[in-house]
N, C-alpha and C positions, 0 to 999 in steps of 0.2 A: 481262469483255468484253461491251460492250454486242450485242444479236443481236433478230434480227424475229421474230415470232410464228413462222414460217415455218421459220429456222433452229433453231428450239425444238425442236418439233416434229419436225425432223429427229432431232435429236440425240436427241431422248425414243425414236424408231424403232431406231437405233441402241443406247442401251442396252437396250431390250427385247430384240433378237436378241443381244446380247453374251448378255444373262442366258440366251434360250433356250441356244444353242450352249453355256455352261457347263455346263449342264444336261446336255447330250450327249455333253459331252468326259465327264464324271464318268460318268456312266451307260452309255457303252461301255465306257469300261474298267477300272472297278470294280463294275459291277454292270447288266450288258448284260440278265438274264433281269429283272428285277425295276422297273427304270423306264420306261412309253412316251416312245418318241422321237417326235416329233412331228412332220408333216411342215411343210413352207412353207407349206398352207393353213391347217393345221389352227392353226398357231401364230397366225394372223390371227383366229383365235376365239377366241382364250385374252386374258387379260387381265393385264398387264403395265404398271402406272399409276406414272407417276413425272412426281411435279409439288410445286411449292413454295407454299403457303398462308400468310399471313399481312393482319391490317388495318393491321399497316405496313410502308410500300415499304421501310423500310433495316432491319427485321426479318423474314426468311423461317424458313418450319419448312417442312421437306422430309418429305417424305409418300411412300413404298413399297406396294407391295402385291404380289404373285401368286399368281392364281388360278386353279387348274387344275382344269377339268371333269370331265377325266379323273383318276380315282382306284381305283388297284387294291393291294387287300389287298398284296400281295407286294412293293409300292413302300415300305414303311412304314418296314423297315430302311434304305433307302436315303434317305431322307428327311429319317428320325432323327439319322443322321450327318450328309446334309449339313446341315443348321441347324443339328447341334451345332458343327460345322467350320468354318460362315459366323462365329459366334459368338466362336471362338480367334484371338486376335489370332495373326499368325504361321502359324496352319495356310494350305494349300496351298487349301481352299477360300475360307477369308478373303480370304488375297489376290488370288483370281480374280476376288473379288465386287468385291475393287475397282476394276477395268475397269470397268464398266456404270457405276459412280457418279463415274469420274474423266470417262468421256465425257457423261456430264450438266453435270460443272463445268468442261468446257472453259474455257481463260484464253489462248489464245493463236492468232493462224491457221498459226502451224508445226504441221509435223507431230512427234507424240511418240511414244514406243519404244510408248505405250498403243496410239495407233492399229494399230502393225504386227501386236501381239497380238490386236487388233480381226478386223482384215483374216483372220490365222490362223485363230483364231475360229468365222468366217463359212465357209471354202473347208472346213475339218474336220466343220463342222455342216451341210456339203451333203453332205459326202460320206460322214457315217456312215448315211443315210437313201439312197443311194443305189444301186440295184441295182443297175445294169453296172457290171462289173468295172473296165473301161476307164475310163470313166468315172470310175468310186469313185477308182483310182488316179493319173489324173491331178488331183482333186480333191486328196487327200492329199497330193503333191507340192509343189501350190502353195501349201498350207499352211503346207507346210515351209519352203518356200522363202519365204515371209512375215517368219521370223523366222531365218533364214541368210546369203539372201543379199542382200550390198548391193554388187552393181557392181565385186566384186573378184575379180580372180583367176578362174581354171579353175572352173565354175560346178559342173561333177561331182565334182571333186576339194575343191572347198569347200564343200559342199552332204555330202559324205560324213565329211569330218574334223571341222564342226560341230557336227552332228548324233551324230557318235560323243564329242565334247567334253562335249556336254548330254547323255547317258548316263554321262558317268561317276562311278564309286563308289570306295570306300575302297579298290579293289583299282585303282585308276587308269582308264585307258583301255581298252576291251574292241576287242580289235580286230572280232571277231565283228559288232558293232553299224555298225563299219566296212561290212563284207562284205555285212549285208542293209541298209545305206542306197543302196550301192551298186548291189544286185541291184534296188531298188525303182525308183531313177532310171535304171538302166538300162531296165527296164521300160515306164517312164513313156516315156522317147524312142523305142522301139519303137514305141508306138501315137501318138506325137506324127507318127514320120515314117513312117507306112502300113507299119514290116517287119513288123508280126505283130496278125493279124487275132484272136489266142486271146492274154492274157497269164497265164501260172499264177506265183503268187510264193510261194517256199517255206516263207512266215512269216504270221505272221495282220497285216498289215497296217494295218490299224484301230487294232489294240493298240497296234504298232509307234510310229506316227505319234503319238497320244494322248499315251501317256508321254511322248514328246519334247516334247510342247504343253506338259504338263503342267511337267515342267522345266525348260522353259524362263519359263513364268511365273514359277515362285522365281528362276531366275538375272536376271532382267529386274528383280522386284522388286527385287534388291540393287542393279544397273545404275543405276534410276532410271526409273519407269515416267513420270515428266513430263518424261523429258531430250528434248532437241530438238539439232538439228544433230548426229546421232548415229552418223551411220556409220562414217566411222574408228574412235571411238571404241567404238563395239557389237561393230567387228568386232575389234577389237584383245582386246577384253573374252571375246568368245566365242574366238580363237585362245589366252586365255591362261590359260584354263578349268584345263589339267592343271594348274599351277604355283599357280595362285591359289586353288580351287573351296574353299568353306568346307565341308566334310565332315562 
C-alpha cells in the first residue's frame, strides 16, 4: 500500500509504543522488581528506530534497533529471556514482537485483529505506569475491553465470560476468573458513574488484566492477526474457546 512520508512516520510512532508497552506487559507481570517501566516522557528519549535502507527502490533491508539509557544490573535476567523468547518462533514473546513489525507492514486501510491488540497495548501500558487507582482501573478495563468486546451482547456479562474463556487451562473454565472479572468491571462502573469515590479490588489487578493480554495474544495469533472484517467471527472464535482452545 502505497502511503506519504507522513503516514510513515506515523506508523514507525506506532510501532515504537507497541514495542514499548510489550515491554510492560512482560515486565509487570513476570518480572515487575527487575525492568524500569518507563513513563510517556521518558519513552520519547529513548530510541526506538525502525526504517528500511536500500540503493534499490524494488529491494528494501529493514533495519531495527533499541536502545535503552536506562540500564540496571537486576534487568539482565529479564532481558536475557526476553531476547531469548523474541528469538523462538512460537514463544509468546515472539509472537508479541510481531505486532510492532505487522504495524510497520501495513497492506490494507481495514482495520485488523493486530490493531485491536495495538489499541490493548496502548490502554495496559498507560495503566501499568499509572498511580490512581481509579484511574489505573479504568485503564485496565478498556484494555480489556479492546480485545472482548465487539458490539454484542450484555457488555458485563460478555466482558466476564471472555475474559474467563482466555483464562482457561487443562482444567477448563475456572469460574473464579469469572468472579474477579466481574468484581473488576464492576468496579470500573462505580467510578465511571460517581457511586464510589475509594475503589479496593480484592485481587492484584495489573497481574490480573496482563495475563489476559498476554493470552489473548496466542489466541489472536491462531485467529489471524491480519484478519480483517472480524467480529462475528472473533467473537464466535472467543465464545468457542471451551470446545476448541488447543491446550
Amino acid at each position: 500500500m502505497k502511503c506519504t512520508e507522513l503516514f510513515a512516520y506515523g506508523l514507525a510512532e506506532k510501532a515504537r509504543d507497541a514495542t514499548l508497552n510489550i515491554i510492560r506487559l512482560f515486565g509487570s507481570t513476570q518480572s515487575v522488581n527487575a525492568i524500569p517501566l518507563l513513563s510517556f516522557g521518558e519513552a520519547r528519549r529513548h530510541r526506538f528506530d525502525f526504517h528500511l535502507h536500500s540503493d534499490n527502490i524494488n529491494k528494501f533491508t529493514k533495519s531495527t534497533r533499541y536502545s535503552f539509557a536506562i540500564e540496571h544490573s537486576r534487568s539482565k535476567e529479564f532481558w536475557s529471556n526476553f531476547l531469548i523468547g523474541k528469538e523462538l518462533a512460537g514463544n509468546i514473546i515472539n509472537l508479541s514482537m510481531k505486532i510492532p513489525e505487522m504495524i510497520l507492514s501495513k497492506s490494507t486501510p481495514k482495520t485488523r485483529v493486530i490493531e485491536r491488540l495495538e489499541r490493548a497495548l496502548m490502554w495496559y501500558g498507560e495503566a501499568v505506569i499509572e498511580r490512581d487507582i481509579q484511574q489505573k482501573i479504568q485503564k485496565l478495563v478498556i484494555s480489556i475491553e479492546a480485545i472482548v468486546i465487539f458490539k454484542d451482547g450484555n457488555i458485563t456479562d460478555t466482558f466476564c465470560k471472555r475474559v474467563s474463556n482466555l483464562n482457561i487451562t487443562h482444567l477448563g473454565v475456572d469460574n473464579a476468573i469469572g468472579k474477579q472479572a466481574l468484581e473488576l468491571y464492576t468496579a470500573r462502573s462505580n467510578i465511571i458513574h460517581g457511586s464510589s469515590t475509594t475503589e479496593n479490588v480484592s485481587f492484584n489487578v495489573v497481574e490480573f488484566c496482563g495475563k489476559t493480554l498476554i493470552r489473548a495474544i496466542y489466541y489472536f495469533s491462531l485467529f489471524g492477526f491480519d484478519e480483517v472484517d472480524y467480529n462475528r467471527k472473533l467473537s464466535r472464535f472467543l465464545d468457542d474457546l471451551p470446545k476448541n482452545a488447543l491446550l
